[in-house]
CHARMM internal coordinates of N, CA and C (Angstrom, degrees):
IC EDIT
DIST 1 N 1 CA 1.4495
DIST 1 CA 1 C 1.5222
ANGL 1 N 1 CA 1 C 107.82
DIST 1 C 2 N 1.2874
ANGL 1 CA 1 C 2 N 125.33
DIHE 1 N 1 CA 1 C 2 N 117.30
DIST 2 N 2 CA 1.3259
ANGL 1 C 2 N 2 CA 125.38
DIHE 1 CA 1 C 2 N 2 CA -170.58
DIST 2 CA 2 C 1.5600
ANGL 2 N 2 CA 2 C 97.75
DIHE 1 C 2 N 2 CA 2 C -79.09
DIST 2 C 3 N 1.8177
ANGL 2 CA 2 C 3 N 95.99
DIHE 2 N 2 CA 2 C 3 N 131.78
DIST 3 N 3 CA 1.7934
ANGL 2 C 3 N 3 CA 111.35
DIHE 2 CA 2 C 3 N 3 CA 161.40
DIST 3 CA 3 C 1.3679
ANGL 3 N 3 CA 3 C 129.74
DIHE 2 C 3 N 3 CA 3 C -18.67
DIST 3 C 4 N 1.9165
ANGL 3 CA 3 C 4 N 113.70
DIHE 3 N 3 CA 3 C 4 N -53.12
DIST 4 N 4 CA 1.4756
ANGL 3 C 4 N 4 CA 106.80
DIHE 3 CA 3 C 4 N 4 CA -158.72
DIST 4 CA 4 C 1.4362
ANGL 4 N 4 CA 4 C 118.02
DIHE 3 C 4 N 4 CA 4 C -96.93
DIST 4 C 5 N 2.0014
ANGL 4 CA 4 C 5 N 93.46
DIHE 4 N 4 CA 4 C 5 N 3.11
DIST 5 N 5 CA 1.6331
ANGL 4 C 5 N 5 CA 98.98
DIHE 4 CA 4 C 5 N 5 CA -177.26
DIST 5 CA 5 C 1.5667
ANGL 5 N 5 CA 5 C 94.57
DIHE 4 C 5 N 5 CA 5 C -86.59
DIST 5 C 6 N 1.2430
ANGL 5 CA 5 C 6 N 128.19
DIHE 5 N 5 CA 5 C 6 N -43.09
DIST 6 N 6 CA 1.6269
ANGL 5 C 6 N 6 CA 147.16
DIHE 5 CA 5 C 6 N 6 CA -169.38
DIST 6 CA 6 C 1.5518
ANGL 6 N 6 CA 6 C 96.47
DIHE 5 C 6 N 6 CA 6 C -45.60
DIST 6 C 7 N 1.5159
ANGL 6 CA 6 C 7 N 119.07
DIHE 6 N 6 CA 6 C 7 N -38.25
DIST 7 N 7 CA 1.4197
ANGL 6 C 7 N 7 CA 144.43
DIHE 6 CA 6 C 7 N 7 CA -169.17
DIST 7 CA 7 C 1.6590
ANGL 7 N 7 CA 7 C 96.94
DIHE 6 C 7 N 7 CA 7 C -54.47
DIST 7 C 8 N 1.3025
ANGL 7 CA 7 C 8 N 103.76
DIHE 7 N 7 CA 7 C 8 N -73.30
DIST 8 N 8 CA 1.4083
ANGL 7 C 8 N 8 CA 113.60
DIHE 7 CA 7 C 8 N 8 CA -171.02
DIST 8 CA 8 C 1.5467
ANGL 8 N 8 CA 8 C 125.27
DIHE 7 C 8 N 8 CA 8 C -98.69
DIST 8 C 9 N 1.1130
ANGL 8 CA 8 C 9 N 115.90
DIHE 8 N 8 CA 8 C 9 N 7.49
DIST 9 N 9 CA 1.1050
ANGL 8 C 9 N 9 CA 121.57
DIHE 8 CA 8 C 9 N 9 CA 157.36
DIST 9 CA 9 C 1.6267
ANGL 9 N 9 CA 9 C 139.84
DIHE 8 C 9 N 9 CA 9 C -70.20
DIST 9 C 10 N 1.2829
ANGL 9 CA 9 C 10 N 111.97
DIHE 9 N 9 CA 9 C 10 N 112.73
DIST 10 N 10 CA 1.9288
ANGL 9 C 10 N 10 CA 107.60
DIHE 9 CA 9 C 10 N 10 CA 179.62
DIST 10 CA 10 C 1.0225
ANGL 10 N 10 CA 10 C 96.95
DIHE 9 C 10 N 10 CA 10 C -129.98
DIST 10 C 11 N 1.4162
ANGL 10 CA 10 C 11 N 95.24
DIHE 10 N 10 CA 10 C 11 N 175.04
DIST 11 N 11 CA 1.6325
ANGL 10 C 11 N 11 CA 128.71
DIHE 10 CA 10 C 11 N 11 CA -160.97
DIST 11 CA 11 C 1.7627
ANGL 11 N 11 CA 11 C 95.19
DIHE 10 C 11 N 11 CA 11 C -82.42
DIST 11 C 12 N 1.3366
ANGL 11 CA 11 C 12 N 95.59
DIHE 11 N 11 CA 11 C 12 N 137.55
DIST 12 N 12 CA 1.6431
ANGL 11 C 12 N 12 CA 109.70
DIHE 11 CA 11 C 12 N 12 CA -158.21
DIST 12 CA 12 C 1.5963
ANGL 12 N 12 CA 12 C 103.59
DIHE 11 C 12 N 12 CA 12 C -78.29
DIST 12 C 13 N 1.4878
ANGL 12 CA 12 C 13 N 116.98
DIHE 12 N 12 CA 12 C 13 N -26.49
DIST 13 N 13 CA 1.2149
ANGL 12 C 13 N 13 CA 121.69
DIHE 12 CA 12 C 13 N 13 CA 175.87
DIST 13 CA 13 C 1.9124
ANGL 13 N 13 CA 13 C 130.53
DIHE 12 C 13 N 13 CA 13 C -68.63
DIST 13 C 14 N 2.0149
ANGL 13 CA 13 C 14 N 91.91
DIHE 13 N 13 CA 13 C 14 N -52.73
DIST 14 N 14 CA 1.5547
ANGL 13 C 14 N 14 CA 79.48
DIHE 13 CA 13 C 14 N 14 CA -179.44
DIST 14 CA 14 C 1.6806
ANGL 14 N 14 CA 14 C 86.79
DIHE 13 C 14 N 14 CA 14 C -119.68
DIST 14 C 15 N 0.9311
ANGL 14 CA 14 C 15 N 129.03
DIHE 14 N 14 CA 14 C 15 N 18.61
DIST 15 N 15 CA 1.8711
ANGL 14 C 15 N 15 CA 120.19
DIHE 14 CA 14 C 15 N 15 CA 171.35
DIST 15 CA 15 C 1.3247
ANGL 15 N 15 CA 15 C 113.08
DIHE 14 C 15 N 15 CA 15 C 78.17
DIST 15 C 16 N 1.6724
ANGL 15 CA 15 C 16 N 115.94
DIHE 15 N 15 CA 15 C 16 N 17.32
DIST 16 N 16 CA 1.3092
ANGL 15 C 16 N 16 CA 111.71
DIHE 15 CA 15 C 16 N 16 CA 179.95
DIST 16 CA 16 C 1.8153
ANGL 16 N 16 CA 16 C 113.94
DIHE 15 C 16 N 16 CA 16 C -101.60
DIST 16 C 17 N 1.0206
ANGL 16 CA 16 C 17 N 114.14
DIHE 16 N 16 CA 16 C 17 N -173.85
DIST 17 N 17 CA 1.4268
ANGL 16 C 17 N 17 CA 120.92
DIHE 16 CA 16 C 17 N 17 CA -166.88
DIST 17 CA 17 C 1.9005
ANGL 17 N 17 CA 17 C 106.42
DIHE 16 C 17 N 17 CA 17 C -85.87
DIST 17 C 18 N 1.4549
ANGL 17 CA 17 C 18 N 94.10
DIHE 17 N 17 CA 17 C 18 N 151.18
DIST 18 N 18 CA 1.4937
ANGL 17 C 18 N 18 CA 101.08
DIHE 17 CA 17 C 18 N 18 CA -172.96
DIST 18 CA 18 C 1.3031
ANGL 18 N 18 CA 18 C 115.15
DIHE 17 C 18 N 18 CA 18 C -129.46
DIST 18 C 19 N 1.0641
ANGL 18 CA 18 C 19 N 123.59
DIHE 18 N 18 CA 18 C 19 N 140.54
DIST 19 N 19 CA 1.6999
ANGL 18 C 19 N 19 CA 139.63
DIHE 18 CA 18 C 19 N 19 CA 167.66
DIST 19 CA 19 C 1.3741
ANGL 19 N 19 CA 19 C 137.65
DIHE 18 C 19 N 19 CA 19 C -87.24
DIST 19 C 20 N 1.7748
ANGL 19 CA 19 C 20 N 100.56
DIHE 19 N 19 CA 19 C 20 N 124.09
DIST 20 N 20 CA 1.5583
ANGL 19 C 20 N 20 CA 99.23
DIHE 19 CA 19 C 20 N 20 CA -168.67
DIST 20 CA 20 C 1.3764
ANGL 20 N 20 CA 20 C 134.30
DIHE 19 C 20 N 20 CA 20 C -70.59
DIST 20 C 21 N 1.1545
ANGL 20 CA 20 C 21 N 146.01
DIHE 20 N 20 CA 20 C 21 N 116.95
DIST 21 N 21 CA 1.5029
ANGL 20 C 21 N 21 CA 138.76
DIHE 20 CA 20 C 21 N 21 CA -172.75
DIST 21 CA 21 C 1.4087
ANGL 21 N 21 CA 21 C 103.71
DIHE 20 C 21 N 21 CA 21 C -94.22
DIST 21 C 22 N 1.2114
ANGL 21 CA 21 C 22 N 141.12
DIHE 21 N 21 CA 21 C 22 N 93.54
DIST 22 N 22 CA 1.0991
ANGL 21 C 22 N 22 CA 155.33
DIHE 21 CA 21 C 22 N 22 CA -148.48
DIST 22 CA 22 C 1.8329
ANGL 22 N 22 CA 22 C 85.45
DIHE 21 C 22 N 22 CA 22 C -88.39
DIST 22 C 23 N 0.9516
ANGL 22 CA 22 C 23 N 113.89
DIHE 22 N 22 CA 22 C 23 N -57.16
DIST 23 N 23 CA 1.7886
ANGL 22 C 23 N 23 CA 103.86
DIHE 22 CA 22 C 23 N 23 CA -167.76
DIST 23 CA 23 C 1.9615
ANGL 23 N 23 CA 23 C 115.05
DIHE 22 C 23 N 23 CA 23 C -97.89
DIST 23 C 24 N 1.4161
ANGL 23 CA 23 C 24 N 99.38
DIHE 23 N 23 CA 23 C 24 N 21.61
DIST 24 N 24 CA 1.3600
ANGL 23 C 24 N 24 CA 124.53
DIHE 23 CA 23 C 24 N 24 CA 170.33
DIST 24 CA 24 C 1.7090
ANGL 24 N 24 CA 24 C 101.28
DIHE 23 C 24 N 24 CA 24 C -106.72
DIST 24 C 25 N 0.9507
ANGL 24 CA 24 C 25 N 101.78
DIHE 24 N 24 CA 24 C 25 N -68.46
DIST 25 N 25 CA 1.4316
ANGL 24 C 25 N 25 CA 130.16
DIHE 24 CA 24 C 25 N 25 CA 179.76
DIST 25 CA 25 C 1.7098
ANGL 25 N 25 CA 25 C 98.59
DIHE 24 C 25 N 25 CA 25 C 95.49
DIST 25 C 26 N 1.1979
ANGL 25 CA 25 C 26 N 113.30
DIHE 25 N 25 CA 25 C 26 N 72.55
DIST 26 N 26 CA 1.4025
ANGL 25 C 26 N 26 CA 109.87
DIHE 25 CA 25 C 26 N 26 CA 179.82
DIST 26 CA 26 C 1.4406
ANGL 26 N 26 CA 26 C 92.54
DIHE 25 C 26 N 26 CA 26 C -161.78
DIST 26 C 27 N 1.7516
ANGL 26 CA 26 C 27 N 96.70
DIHE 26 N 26 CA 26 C 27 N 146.04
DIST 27 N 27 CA 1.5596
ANGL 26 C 27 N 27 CA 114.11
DIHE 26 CA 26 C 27 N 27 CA 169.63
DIST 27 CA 27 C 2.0226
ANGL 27 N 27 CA 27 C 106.32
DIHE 26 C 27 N 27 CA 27 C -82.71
DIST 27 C 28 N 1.4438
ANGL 27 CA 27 C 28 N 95.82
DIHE 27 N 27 CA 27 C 28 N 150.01
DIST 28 N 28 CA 1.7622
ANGL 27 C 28 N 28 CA 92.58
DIHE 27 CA 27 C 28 N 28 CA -174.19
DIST 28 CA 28 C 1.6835
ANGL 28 N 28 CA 28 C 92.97
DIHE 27 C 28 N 28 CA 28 C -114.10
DIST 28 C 29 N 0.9211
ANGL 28 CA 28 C 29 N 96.32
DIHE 28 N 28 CA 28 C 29 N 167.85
DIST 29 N 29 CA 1.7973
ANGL 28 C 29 N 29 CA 115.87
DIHE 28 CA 28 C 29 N 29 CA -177.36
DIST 29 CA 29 C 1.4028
ANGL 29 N 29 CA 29 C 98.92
DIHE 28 C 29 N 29 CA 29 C -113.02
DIST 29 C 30 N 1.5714
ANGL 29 CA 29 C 30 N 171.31
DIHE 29 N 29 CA 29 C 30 N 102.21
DIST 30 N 30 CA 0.7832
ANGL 29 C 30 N 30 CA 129.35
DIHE 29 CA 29 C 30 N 30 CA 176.65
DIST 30 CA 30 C 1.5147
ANGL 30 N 30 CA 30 C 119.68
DIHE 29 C 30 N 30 CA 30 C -82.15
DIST 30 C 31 N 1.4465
ANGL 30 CA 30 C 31 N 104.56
DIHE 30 N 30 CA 30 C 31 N -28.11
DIST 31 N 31 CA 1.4481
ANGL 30 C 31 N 31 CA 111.48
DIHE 30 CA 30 C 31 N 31 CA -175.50
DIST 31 CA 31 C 1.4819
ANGL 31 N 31 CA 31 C 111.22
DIHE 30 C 31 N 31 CA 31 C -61.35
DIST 31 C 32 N 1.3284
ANGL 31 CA 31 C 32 N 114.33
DIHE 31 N 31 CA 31 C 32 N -24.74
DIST 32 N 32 CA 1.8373
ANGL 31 C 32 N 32 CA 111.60
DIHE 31 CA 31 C 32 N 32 CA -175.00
DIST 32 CA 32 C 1.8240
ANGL 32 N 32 CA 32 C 103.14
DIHE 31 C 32 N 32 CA 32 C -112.46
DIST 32 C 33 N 1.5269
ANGL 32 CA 32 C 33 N 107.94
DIHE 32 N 32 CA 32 C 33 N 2.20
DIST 33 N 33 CA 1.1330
ANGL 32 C 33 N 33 CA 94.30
DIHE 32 CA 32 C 33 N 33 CA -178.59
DIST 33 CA 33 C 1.6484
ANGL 33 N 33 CA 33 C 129.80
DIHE 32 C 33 N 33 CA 33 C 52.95
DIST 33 C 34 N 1.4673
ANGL 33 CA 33 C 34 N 96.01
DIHE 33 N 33 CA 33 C 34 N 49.23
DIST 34 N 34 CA 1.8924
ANGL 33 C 34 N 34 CA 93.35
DIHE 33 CA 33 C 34 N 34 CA 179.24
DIST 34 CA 34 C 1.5613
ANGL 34 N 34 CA 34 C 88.11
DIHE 33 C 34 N 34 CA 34 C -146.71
DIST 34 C 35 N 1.1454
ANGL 34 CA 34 C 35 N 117.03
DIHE 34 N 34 CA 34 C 35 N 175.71
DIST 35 N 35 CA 1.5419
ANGL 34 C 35 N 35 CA 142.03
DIHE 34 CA 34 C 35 N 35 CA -140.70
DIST 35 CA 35 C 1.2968
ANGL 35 N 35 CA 35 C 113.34
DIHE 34 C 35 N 35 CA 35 C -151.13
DIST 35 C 36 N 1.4164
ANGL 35 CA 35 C 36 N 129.94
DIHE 35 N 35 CA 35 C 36 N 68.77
DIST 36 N 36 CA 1.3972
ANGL 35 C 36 N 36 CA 134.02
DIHE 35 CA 35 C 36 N 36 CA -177.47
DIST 36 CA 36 C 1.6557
ANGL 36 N 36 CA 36 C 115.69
DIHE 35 C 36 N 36 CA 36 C -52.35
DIST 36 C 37 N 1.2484
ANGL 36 CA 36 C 37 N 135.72
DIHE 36 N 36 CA 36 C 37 N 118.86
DIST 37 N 37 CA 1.7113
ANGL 36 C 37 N 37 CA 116.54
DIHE 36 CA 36 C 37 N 37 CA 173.21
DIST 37 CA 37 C 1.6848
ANGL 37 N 37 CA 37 C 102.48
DIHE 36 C 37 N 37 CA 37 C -70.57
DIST 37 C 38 N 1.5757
ANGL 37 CA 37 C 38 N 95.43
DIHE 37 N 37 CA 37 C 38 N 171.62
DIST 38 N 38 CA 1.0352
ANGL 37 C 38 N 38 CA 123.03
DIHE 37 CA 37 C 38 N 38 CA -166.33
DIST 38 CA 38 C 1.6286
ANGL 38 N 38 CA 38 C 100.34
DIHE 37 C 38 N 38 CA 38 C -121.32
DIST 38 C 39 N 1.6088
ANGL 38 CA 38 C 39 N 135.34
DIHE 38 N 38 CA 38 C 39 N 82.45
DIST 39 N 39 CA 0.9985
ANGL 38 C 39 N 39 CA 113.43
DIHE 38 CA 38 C 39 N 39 CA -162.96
DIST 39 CA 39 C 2.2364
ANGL 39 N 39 CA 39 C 108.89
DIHE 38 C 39 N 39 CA 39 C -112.47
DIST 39 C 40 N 1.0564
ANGL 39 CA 39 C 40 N 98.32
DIHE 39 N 39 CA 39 C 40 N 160.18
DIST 40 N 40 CA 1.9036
ANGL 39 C 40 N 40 CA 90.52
DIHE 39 CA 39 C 40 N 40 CA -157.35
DIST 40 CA 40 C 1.2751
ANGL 40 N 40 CA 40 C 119.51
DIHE 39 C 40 N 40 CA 40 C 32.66
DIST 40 C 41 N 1.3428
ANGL 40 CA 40 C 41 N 133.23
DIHE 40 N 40 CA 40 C 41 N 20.23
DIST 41 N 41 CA 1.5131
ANGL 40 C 41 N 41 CA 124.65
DIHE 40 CA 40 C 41 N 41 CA -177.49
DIST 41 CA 41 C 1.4916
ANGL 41 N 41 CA 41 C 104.28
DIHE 40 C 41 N 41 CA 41 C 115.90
DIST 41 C 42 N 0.9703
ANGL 41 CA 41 C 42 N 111.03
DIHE 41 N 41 CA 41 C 42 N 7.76
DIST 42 N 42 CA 1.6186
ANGL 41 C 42 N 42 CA 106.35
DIHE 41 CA 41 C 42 N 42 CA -163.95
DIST 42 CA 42 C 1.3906
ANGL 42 N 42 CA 42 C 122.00
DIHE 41 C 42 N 42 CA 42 C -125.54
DIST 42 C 43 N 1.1833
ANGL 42 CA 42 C 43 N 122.85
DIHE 42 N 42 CA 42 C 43 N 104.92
DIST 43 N 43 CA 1.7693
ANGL 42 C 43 N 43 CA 118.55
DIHE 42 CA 42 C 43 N 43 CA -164.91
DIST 43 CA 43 C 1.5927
ANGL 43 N 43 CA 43 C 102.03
DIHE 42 C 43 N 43 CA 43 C -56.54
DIST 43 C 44 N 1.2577
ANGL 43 CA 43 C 44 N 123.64
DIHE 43 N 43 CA 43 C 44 N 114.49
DIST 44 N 44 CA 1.7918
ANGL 43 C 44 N 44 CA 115.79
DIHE 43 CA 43 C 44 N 44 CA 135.79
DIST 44 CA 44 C 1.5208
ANGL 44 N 44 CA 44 C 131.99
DIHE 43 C 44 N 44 CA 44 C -37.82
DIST 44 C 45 N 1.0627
ANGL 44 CA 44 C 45 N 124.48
DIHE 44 N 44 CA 44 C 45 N 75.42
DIST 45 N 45 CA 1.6337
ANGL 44 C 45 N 45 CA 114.76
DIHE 44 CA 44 C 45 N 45 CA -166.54
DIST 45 CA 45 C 1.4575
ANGL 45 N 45 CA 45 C 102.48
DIHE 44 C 45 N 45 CA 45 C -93.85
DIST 45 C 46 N 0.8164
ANGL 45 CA 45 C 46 N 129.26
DIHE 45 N 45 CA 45 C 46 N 73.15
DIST 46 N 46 CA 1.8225
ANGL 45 C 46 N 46 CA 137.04
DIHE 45 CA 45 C 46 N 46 CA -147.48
DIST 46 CA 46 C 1.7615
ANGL 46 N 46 CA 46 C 96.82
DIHE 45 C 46 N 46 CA 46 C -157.63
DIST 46 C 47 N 1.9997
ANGL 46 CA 46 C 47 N 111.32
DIHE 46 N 46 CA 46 C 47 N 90.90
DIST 47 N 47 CA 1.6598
ANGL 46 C 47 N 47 CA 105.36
DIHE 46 CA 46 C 47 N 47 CA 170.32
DIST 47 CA 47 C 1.6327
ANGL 47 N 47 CA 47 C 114.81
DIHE 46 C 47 N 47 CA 47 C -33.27
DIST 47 C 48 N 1.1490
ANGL 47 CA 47 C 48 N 89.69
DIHE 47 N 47 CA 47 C 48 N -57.42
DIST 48 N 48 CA 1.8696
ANGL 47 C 48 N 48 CA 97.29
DIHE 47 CA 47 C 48 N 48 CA -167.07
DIST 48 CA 48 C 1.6647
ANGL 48 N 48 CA 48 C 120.96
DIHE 47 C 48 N 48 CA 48 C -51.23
DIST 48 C 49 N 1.5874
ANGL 48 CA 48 C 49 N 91.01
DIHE 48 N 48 CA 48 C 49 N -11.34
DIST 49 N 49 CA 1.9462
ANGL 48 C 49 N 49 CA 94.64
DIHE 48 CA 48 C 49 N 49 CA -172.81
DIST 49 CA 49 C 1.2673
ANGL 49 N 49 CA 49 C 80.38
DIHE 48 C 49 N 49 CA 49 C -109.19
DIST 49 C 50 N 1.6880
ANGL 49 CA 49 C 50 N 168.99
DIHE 49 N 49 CA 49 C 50 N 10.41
DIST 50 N 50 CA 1.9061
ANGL 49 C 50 N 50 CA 160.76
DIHE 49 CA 49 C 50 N 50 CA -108.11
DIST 50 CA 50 C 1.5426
ANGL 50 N 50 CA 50 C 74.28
DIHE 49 C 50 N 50 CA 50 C -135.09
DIST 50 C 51 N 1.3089
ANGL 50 CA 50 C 51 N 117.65
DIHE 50 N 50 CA 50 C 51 N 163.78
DIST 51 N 51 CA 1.1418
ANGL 50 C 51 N 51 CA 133.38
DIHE 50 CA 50 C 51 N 51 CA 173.23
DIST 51 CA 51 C 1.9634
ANGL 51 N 51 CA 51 C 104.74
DIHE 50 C 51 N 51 CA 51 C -136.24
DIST 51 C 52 N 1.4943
ANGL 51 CA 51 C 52 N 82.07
DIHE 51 N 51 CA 51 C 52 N 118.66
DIST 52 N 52 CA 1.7098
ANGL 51 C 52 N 52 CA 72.84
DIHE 51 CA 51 C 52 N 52 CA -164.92
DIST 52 CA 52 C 2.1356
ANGL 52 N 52 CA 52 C 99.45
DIHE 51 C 52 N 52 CA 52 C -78.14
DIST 52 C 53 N 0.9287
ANGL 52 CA 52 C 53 N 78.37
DIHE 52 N 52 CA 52 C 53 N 163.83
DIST 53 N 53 CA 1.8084
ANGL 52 C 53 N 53 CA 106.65
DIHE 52 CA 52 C 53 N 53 CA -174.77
DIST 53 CA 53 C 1.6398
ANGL 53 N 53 CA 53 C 102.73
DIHE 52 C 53 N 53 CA 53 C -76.28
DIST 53 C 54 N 1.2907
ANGL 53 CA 53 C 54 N 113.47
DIHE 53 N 53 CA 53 C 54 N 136.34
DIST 54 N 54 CA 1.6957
ANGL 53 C 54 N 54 CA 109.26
DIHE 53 CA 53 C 54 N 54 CA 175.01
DIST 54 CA 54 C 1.1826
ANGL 54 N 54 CA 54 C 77.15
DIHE 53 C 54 N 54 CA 54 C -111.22
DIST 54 C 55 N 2.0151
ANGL 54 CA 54 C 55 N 78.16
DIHE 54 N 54 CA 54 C 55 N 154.23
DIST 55 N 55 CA 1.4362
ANGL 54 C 55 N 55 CA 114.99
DIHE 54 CA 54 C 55 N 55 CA -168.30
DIST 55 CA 55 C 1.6002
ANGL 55 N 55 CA 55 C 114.38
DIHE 54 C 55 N 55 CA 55 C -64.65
DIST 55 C 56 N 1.3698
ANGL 55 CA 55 C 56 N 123.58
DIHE 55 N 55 CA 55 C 56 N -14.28
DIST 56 N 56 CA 1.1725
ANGL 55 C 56 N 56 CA 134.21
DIHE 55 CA 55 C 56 N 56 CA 155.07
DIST 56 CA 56 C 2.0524
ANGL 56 N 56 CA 56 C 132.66
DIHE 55 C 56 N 56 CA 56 C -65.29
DIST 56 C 57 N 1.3682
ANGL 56 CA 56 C 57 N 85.41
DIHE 56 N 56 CA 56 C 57 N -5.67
DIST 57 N 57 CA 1.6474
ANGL 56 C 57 N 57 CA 94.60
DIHE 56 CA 56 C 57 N 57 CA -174.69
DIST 57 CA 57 C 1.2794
ANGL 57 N 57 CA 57 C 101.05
DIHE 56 C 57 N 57 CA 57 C -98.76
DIST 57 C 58 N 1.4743
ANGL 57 CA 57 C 58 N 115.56
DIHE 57 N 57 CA 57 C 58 N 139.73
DIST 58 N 58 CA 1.5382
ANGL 57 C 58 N 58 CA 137.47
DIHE 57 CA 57 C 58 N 58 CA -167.50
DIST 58 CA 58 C 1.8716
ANGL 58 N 58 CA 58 C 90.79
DIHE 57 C 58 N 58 CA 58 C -70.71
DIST 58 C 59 N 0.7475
ANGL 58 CA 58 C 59 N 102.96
DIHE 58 N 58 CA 58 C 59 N -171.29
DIST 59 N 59 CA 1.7312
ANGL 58 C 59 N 59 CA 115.54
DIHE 58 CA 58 C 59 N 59 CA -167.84
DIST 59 CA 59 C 1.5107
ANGL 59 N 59 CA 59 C 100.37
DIHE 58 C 59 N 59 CA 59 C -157.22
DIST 59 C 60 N 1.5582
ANGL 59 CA 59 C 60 N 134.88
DIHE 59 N 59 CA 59 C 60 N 92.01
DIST 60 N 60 CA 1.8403
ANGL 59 C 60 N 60 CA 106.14
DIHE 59 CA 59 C 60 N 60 CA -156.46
DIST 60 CA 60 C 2.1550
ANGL 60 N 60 CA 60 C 72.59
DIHE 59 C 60 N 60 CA 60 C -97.19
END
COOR INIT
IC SEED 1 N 1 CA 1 C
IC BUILD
């Protein structure tokens, strides 16, 4: 995932900042708790494709 896209990229829902899961390959939301994939290199920033987070999944 290149640095300067990671830079400007937010969470499509509330406009806040997101986290890389390098061995997920997905950006995290933490504030909305959803999980964008990362598919060929390419973020999904699309709610309807987000994978929400169970309440059991750590949030780092």
């Amino acid at each position: 995932m290149d640095a300067k896209l990671l830079e400007i990229l937010v969470c499509p829902v509330c406009k806040g900042p997101l986290t890389y899961e390098k061995s997920q390959q997905e950006l995290i939301c933490k504030a909305d708790r959803l999980a964008y994939a990362i598919k060929d290199g390419i973020p999904v920033m699309l709610q309807a494709e987000a994978r929400e987070l169970a309440a059991t999944e750590e949030v780092r």
